[in-house]
MIMI-793447 format. One record per residue (C-alpha): chain; x, y, z. Coordinates in steps of 0.5 Angstrom, whole numbers, plus 500, padded with zeros to 3 digits. Example, Ala and Ser with C-alpha at 12.3 -4.5 7.8 and 13.67 -1.06 7.14 Angstrom:
<zavexs>
(zavex 'A', (525, 491, 516))
(zavex 'A', (527, 498, 514))
</zavexs>
This chain:
<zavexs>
(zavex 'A', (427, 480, 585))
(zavex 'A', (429, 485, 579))
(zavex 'A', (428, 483, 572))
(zavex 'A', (435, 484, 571))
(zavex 'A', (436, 478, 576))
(zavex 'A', (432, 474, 572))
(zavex 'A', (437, 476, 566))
(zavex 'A', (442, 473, 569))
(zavex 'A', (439, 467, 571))
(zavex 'A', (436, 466, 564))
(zavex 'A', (445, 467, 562))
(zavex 'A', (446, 462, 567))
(zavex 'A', (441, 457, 566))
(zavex 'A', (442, 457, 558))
(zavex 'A', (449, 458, 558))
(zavex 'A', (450, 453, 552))
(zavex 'A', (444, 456, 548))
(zavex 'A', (447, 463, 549))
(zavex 'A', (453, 461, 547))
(zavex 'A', (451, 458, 541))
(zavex 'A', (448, 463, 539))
(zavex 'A', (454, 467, 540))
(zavex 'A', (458, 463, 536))
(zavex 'A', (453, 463, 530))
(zavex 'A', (454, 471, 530))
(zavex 'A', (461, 470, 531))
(zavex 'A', (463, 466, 525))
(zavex 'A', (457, 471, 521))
(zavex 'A', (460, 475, 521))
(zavex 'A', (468, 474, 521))
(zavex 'A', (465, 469, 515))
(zavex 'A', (463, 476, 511))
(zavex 'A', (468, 481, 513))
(zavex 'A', (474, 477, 512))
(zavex 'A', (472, 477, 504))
(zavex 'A', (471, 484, 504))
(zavex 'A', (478, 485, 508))
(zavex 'A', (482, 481, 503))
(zavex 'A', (478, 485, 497))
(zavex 'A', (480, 491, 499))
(zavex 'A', (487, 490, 500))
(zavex 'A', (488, 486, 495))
(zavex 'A', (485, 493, 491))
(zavex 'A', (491, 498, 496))
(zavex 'A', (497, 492, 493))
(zavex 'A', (494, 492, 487))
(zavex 'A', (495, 500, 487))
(zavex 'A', (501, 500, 490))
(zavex 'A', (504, 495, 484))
(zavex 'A', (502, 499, 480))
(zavex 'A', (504, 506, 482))
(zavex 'A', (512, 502, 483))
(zavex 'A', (512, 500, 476))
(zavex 'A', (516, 506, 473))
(zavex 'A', (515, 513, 475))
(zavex 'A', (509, 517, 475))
(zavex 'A', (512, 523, 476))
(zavex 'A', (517, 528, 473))
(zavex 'A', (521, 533, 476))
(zavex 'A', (525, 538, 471))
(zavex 'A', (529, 545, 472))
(zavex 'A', (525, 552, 472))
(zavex 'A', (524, 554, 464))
(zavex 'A', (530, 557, 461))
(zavex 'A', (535, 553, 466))
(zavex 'A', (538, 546, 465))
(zavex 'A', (540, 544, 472))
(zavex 'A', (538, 544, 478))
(zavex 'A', (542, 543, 486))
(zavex 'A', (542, 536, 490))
(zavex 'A', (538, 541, 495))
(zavex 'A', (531, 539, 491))
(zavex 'A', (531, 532, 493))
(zavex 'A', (530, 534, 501))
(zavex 'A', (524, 538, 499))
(zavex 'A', (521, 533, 496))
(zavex 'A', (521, 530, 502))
(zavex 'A', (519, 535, 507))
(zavex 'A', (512, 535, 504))
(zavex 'A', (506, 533, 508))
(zavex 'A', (506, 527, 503))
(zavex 'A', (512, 525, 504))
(zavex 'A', (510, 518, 506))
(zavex 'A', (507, 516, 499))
(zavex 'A', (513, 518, 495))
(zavex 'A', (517, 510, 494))
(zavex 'A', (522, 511, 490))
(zavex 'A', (526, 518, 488))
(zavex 'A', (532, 516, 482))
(zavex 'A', (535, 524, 481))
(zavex 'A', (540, 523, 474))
(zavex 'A', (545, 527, 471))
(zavex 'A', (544, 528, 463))
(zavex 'A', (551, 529, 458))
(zavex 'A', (555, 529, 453))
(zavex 'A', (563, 527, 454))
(zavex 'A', (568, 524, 449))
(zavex 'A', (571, 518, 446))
(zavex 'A', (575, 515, 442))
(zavex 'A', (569, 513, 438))
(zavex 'A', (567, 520, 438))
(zavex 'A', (561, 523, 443))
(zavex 'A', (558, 519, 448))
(zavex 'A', (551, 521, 452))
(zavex 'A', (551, 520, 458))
(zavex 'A', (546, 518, 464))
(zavex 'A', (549, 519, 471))
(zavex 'A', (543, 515, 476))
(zavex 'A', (544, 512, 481))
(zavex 'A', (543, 505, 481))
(zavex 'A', (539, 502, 486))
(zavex 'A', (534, 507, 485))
(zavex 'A', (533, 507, 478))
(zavex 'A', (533, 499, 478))
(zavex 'A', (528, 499, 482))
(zavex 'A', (523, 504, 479))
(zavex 'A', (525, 501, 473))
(zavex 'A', (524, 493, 474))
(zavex 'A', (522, 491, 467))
(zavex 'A', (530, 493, 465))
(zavex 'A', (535, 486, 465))
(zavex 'A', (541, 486, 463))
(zavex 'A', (547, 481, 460))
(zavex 'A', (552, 481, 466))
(zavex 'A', (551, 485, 473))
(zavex 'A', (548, 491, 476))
(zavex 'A', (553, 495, 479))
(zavex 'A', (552, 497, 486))
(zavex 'A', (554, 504, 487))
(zavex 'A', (560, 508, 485))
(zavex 'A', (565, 506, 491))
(zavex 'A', (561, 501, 494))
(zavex 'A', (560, 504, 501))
(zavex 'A', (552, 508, 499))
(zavex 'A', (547, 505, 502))
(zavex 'A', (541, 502, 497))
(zavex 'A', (536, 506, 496))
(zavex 'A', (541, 513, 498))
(zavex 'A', (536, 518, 496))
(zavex 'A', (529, 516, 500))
(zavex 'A', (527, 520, 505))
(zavex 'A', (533, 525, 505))
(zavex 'A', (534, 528, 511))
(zavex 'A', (539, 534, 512))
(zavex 'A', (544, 530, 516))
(zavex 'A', (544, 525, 511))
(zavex 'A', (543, 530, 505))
(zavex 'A', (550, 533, 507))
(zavex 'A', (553, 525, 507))
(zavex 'A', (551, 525, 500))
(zavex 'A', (555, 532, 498))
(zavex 'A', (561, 528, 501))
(zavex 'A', (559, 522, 497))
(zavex 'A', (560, 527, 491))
(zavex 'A', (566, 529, 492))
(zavex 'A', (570, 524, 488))
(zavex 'A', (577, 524, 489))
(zavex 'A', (581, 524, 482))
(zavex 'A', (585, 519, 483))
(zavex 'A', (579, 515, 485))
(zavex 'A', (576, 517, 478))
(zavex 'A', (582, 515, 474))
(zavex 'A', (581, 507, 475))
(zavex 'A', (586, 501, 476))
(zavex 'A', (591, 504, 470))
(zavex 'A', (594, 510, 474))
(zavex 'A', (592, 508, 481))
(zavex 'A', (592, 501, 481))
(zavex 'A', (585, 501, 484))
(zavex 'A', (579, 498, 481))
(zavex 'A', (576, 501, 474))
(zavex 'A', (569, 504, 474))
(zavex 'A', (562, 501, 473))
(zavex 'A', (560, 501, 465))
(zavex 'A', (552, 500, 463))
(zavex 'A', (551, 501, 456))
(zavex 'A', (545, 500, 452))
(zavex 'A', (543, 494, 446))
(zavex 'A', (545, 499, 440))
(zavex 'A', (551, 503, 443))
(zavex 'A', (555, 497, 445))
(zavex 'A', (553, 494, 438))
(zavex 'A', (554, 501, 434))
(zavex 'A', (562, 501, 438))
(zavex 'A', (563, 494, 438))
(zavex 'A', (564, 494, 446))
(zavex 'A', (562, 488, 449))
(zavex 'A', (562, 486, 457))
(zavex 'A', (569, 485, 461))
(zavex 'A', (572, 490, 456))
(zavex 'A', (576, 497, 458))
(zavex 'A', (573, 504, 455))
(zavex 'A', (576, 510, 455))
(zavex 'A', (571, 515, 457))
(zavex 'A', (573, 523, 457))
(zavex 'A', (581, 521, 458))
(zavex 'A', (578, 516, 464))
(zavex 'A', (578, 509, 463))
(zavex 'A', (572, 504, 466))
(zavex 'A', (569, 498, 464))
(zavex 'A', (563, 495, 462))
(zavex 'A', (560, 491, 467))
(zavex 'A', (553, 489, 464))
(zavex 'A', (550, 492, 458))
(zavex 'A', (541, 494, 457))
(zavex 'A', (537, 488, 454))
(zavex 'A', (533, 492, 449))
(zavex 'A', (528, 497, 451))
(zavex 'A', (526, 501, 445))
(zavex 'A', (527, 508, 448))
(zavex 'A', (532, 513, 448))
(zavex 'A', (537, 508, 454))
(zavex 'A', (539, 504, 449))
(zavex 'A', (544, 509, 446))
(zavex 'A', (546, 511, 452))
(zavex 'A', (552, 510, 458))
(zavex 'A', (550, 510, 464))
(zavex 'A', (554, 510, 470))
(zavex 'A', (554, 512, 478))
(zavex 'A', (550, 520, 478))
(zavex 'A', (556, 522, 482))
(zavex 'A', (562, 520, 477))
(zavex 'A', (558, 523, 472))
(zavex 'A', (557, 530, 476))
(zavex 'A', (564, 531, 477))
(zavex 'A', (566, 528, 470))
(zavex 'A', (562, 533, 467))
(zavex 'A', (563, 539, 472))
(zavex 'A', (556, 540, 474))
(zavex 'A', (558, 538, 482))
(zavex 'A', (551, 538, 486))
(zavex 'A', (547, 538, 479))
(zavex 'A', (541, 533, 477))
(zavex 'A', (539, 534, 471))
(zavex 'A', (532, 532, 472))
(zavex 'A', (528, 527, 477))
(zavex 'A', (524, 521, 476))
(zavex 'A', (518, 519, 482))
(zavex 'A', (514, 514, 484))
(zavex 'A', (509, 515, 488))
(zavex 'A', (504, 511, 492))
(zavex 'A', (497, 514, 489))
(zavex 'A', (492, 509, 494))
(zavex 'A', (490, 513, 499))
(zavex 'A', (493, 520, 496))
(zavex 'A', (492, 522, 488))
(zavex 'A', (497, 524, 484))
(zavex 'A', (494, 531, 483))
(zavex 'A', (496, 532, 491))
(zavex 'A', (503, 530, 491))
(zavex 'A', (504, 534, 485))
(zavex 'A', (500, 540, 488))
(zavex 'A', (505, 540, 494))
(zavex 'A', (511, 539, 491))
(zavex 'A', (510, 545, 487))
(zavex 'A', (508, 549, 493))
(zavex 'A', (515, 547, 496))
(zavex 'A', (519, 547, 489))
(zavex 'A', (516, 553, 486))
(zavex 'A', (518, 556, 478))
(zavex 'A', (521, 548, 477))
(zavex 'A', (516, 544, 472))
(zavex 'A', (512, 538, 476))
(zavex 'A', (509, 533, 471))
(zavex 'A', (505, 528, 473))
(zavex 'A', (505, 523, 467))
(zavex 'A', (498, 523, 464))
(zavex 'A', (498, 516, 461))
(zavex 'A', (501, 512, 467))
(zavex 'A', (496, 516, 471))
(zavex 'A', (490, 515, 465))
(zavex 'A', (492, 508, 466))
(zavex 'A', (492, 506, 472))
(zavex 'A', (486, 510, 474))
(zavex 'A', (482, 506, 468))
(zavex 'A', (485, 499, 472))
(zavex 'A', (484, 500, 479))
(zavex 'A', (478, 504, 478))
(zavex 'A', (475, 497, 475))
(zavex 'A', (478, 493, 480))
(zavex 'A', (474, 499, 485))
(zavex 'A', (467, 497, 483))
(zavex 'A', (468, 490, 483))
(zavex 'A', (471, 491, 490))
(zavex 'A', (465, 496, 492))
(zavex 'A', (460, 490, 490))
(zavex 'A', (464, 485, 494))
(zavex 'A', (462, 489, 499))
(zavex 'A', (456, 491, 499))
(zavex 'A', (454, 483, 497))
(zavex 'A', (458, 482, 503))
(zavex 'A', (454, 487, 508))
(zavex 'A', (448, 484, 505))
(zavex 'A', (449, 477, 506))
(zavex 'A', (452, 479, 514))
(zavex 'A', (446, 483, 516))
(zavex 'A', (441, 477, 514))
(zavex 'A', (445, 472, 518))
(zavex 'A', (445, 477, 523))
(zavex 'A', (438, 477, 524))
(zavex 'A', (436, 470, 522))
(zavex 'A', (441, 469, 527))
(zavex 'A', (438, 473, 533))
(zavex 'A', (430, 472, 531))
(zavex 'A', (431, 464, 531))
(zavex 'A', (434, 465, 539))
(zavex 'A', (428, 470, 540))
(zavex 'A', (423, 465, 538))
(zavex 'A', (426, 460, 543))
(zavex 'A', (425, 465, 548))
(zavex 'A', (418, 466, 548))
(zavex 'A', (416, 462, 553))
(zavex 'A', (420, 467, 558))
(zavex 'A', (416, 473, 555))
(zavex 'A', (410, 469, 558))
(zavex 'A', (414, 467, 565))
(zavex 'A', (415, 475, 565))
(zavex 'A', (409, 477, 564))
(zavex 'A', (406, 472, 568))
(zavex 'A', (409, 474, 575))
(zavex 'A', (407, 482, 573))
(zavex 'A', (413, 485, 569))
(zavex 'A', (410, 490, 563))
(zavex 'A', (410, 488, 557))
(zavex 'A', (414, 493, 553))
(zavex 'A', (420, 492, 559))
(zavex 'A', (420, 485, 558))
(zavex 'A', (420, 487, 550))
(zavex 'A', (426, 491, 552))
(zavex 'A', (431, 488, 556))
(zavex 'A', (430, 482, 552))
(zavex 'A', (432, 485, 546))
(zavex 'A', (438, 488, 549))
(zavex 'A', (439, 481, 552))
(zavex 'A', (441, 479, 545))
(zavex 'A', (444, 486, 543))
(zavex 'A', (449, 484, 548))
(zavex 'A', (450, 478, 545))
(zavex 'A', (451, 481, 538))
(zavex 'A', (456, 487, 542))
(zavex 'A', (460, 481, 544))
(zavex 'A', (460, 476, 537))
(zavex 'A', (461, 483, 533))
(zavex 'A', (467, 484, 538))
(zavex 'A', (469, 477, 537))
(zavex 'A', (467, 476, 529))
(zavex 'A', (472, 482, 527))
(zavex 'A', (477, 480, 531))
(zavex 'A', (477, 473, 527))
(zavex 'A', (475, 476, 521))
(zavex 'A', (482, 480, 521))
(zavex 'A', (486, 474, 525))
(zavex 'A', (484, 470, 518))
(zavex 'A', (485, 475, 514))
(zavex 'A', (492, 476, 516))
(zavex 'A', (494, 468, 516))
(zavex 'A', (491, 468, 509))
(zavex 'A', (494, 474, 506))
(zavex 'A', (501, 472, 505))
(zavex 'A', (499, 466, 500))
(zavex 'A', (495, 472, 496))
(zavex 'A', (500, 476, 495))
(zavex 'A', (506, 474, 498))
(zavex 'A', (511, 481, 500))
(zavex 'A', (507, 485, 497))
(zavex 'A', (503, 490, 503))
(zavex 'A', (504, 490, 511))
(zavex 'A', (498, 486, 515))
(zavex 'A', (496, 492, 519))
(zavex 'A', (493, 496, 514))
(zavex 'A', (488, 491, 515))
(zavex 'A', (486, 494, 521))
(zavex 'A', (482, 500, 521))
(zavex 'A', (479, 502, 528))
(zavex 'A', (473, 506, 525))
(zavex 'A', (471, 499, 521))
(zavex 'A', (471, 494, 528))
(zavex 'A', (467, 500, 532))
(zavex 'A', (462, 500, 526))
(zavex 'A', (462, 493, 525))
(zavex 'A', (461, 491, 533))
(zavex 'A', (455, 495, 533))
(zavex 'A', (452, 494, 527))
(zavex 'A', (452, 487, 530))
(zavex 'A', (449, 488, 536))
(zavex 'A', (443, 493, 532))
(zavex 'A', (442, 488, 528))
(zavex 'A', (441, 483, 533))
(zavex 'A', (436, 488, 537))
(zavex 'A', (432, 489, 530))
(zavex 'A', (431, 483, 528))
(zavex 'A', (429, 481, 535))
(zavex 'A', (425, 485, 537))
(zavex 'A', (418, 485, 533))
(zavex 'A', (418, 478, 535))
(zavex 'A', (419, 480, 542))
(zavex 'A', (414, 485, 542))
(zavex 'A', (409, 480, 538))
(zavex 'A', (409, 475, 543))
(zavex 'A', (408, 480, 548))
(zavex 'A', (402, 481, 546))
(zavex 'A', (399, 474, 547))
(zavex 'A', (397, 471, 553))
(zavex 'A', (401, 469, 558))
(zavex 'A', (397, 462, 559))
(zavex 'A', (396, 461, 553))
(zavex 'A', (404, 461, 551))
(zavex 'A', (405, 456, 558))
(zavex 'A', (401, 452, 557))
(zavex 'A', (404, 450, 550))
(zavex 'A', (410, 449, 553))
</zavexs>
């Protein structure tokens, strides 16, 4: 009879206690890591709310000039970094006249700018996009096929332009900031007359106490063709997602790909959220290690309890003359294969649970496969396993020591 037969008849005969001891390592581990797992992504989603809270990046034209072509969104995006830039809201800056006298006005496009500036309410209705037919979010992720789409969403017909007074079609979306509208007198629902055009006011700032609250804001294709600057923008406001790439990166890469125009990151959004996170990173990275500490002990309690049950085994083994370091050894890798399974297992819990429990974290705010890191599941199967052997073997290699008529007739 080989010593692995008696391996696996010792599996066999005690299949309960092995399975206890299996369990044992499994709820260790999955106990640790599942905490550790919600911390750190609970750090990530803590970033990336932080980095959607208005832009962190400045795009303007090369000095001396004042504007810059369409074009320049689609190379945004063709950096390697293209996966971490949330939110790209272009604007078109100007001044037109009005019976009241001269009106600055801001083209943007809606859907982008209300999402990078989610603090912004206003009295009334957001509008949605110039003619109604623009996709949300129409500048993320701008491809060449639909760059060219967006050219011809800025050709705006002139009828188009004129609203319901000359054509019978619906006037044109109006946004207006707290002391502009208290300063003209325009309120919501009002018809205005901006550049010989008419459009109404659909919803007016709350205050904000910066320069939008002396502004007009309307769709950034009308305000293009209203100021003769077709396929221009003025400037552009990123948010990008600085979690797994810093800020520095993005705007190297963009720089690269964009060279001569002005690429700003903004240094009190950047000192900021470094100052948070960098907190929240500390306070995450000792979760952790506490976390390891309180796993690895379990671990090996766990595996040196099996192995002193086990003793009277070494002295059967080494009664019916198998060596000492051979027993010592195959025992030990019997409990590094019980670790090896319960590590597979424990991880796999860990992550089932972490997914179950993170939606009443923080609901919506992250995808559940970003807990999933393969490196992490390889370096915890075997670290449970290794743990397990460690643990065991000493107390293995000192029961071999001892003789084996003793230990049996203990028993």
């Amino acid at each position: 009879m080989s010593l692995f037969y008696f391996f696996r008849k010792s599996i066999e005969r005690q299949w309960g206690r092995f399975l206890l001891f299996l369990i044992g390592i499994t709820i260790a581990v999955a106990g640790t890591l599942s905490p550790w797992m919600i911390s750190r992504s609970m750090e990530t989603a803590l970033a990336d709310a932080f980095d959607l809270v208005g832009a962190n990046m400045i795009i303007a034209p090369p000095p001396g000039q004042y504007d810059m072509p369409l074009d320049v969104v689609e190379s945004i995006f063709s950096i390697h970094e293209s996966k971490n830039i949330a939110v790209v809201s272009p604007k078109v800056l100007g001044i037109l006249d009005a019976p009241e006298g001269h009106l600055t006005i801001m083209g943007i496009a809606f859907d982008e700018e209300i999402r990078l500036k989610r603090w912004w309410s206003v009295e009334g209705e957001w509008p949605s996009s110039f003619r109604g037919d623009v996709p949300p979010h129409r500048y993320n992720h701008m491809s060449a096929k639909n760059l060219e789409e967006e050219r011809a969403k800025w050709q705006v017909p002139e009828e188009q332009v004129l609203g319901e007074q000359v054509t019978g079609q619906q006037l044109q979306s109006l946004v207006l900031g707290r002391s502009l509208a208290e300063d003209r007198g325009w309120a919501i629902g009002e018809q205005v007359e901006i550049a010989g055009y008419h459009f109404r006011v659909q919803a007016i700032l709350d205050p904000l106490g910066t320069e939008e609250d002396n502004m007009a804001l309307i769709d950034i294709a009308l305000a293009a063709h209203l100021l003769e600057r077709p396929e221009q923008l003025s400037m552009i406001e990123i948010a990008a997602l600085c979690a797994t790439c810093p800020i520095e990166v993005i705007v190297s890469q963009i720089e690269e790909v964009l060279p001569g125009y002005q690429v700003e990151a903004v240094r009190e959004a950047a000192e900021m959220r470094q100052m948070i996170i960098g907190r929240f990173t500390v306070f995450s990275a000792l979760t952790g290690f506490v976390v390891a500490m309180a796993g690895i002990m379990l671990v090996g309690l766990t595996a040196a309890a099996q192995a002193r049950e086990r003793q009277w085994e070494i002295a059967l083994l080494q009664a019916i003359g198998f060596g000492r370091k051979t027993v010592t050894l195959l025992l030990s890798a019997q409990i590094g294969l019980a670790g090896l399974l319960a590590g597979l297992l424990g991880y796999s819990t860990a992550l089932g649970l972490s997914l179950v429990l993170w939606p009443y974290l923080a609901p919506g705010v992250m995808s559940p496969v970003t807990f999933f890191y393969p490196l992490e599941g390889l370096l915890t199967v075997l670290a449970a396993s290794l743990v397990g052997m460690a643990a065991g073997y000493p107390i293995f290699s000192q029961t071999a020591k001892k003789d084996p008529a003793r230990l049996l007739g203990s028993q």
